[in-house]
Steps between C-alpha positions, in 0.01 A plus 500: 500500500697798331407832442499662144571876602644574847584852605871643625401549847501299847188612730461487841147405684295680809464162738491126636274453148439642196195746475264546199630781416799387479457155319272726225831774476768210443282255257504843263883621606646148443801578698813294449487391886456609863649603839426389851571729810405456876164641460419168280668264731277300770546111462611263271161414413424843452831569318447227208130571464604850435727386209298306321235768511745735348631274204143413480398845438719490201477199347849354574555215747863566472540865519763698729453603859753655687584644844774631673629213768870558596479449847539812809303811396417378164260172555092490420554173585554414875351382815309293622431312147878566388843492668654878554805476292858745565576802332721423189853650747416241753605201314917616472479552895353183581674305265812614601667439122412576125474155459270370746327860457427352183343209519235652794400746225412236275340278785293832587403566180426152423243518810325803374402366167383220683262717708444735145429258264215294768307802470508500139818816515737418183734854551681655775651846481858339585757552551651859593790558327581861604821549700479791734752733566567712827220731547255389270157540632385163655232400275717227395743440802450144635318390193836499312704172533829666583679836483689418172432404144657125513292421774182661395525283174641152678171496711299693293565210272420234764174618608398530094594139471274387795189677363577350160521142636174555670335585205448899568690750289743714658477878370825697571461835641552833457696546228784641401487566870346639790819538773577815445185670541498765810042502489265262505363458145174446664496871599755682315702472148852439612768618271873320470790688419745212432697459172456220310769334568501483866098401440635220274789414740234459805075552439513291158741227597234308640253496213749438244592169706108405524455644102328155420211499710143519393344816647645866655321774602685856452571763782335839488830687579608759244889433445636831358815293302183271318251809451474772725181570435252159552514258759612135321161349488407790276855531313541365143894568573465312843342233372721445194739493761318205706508285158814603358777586760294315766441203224190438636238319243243400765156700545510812629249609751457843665499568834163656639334773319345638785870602679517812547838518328326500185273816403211586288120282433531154558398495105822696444750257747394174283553624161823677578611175679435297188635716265764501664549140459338353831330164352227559762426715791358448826253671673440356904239658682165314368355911439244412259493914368864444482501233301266571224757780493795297518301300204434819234901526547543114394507275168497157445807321514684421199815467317818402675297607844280204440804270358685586851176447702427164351898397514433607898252271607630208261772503816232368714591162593169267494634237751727698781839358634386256777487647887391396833346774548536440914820431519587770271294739764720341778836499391459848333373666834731325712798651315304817472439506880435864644478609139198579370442788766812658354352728240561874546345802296252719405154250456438419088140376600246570253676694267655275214864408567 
């Protein structure tokens, strides 16, 4: 059950269940998939009946939903129904080494596309692969794997792996990097001054090493050596960049449209974004007004958009790398002991991450 037409966008919705309203808005937008935040998270029941009334809705048993689960401030998912994973810094300091660092991110990972893809979840908007640098405003902070490039893309790497062997695409985020930033893109447009090749040197490093996989989603930061005058998501130069220096061939997503980094209607934000050369933006909120808005602003997806999107979920493994899912839960929280308290920062909450 495919659709013919599907539209560039990703929707969010109001609650635990669809309403009419919305059901009658998305059978007509055909979006190309969905996004789940806290505010449509009760049970696992709840959770699964909720996806299949969204792919429902638009006539495709297999279409995308996503949500932001990384663990410490960023995690719809959590208790009582779910384990409370560690913030992405956590897993260095308990590990001790790189190596053993490692193979908890991939165990981690490996656990939440277990819990994803039982409530009918297929991506996760992982991993962060920003590296901060002193004195950038802690919007990222502990949800970075470590404090330089190498190990930013070692465990980036390993927690990408995880979610593909579950069966749940990984979507790497925010390119061509969000460490820098000094404002939270949620309120403000931050602006970076760095030269190119210091960015290349340091913010990029880690995207170039994860190039190959299947989805990003671009940073609204407005880097004055790319194009001093847009943020990436709506930067042809920035995102020639992202494919060409970057060499990443994946889909491109935006980040939210409703950020406040980003001005003018939300009509406006879309179609800049994809003419840009985002393959499909996001909008987060489940704001009906908004997004028959968002919707004027978007066109169907086609071209090498569609070629990338289809390419995407062909990644998505049918029969998952085999887990106990138990004793996966038990050794990964007994090495993670004291852990998944850790996380430290301003709260990403409902806002998308």
């Amino acid at each position: 059950m495919h659709r013919s037409v599907t539209s560039a966008a990703i929707y969010g919705c109001s609650g635990h269940r669809l309403t009419d309203d919305e059901r009658a808005f998305f059978a007509e937008a055909r979006p190309w998939g969905f996004i789940l935040f806290r505010r449509n998270i009760d049970t696992p029941e709840q959770v699964r009946a909720l996806t299949d009334e969204l792919r429902a809705a638009i006539g495709d048993a297999d279409a995308p939903i996503l949500i932001d689960q990384e663990g410490g401030r960023v995690q719809r998912m959590g208790p009582p129904h779910w384990p409370k994973y560690p913030p992405a810094s956590a897993y260095l300091e308990a590990a001790g080494d790189i190596d053993a660092a490692r193979e908890l991110v991939r165990l981690g990972a490996r656990l939440m596309a277990h819990d994803l893809r039982e409530v009918g979840i297929n991506i996760d908007l992982l991993p962060v692969l920003d590296v901060p640098v002193p004195g950038a405003h802690d919007i990222i902070g502990d949800r970075a794997y470590g404090r330089d490039p190498q190990t930013v893309a070692l465990l980036g790497r390993a927690a990408a792996e995880g979610l593909l062997a579950g069966g749940v695409l990984p979507c790497v985020k925010h390119m061509p990097g969000h460490g820098r930033a000094f404002a939270d893109t949620h309120k403000d447009l931050p602006t970076v001054h760095a030269d190119l090749e210091t960015l290349d040197a340091w913010d990029f490093a880690p995207f170039k090493a994860l190039s190959d996989m299947p989805i990003g989603m671009t940073a609204h930061i407005v880097f004055t050596a790319i194009d001093a005058k847009r943020p990436a998501t709506q930067s042809k130069k920035a995102i020639r960049l992202i494919r060409e220096r970057l060499g990443f061939g994946g889909l491109l997503l935006s980040d939210d449209l409703v950020m406040n980094a980003l001005s003018g209607s939300l009509t406006q934000r879309a179609h800049k974004a994809l003419k840009a050369g985002c393959d499909v933006v996001i909008h987060w909120n489940g704001d009906m007004d908004e997004m028959r808005q968002v919707a004027e602003g978007v066109g169907p997806l086609k071209g090498g958009a569609l070629r990338r999107a289809e390419a995407a979920m062909a990644r998505i493994v049918r029969v998952p790398e085999p887990l106990d899912p138990v004793a996966g839960h038990e050794r990964f929280f007994r090495a993670m002991a004291g852990k998944t308290d850790a996380a430290k920062g301003p709260d990403v909450g409902e806002a998308q991450a």
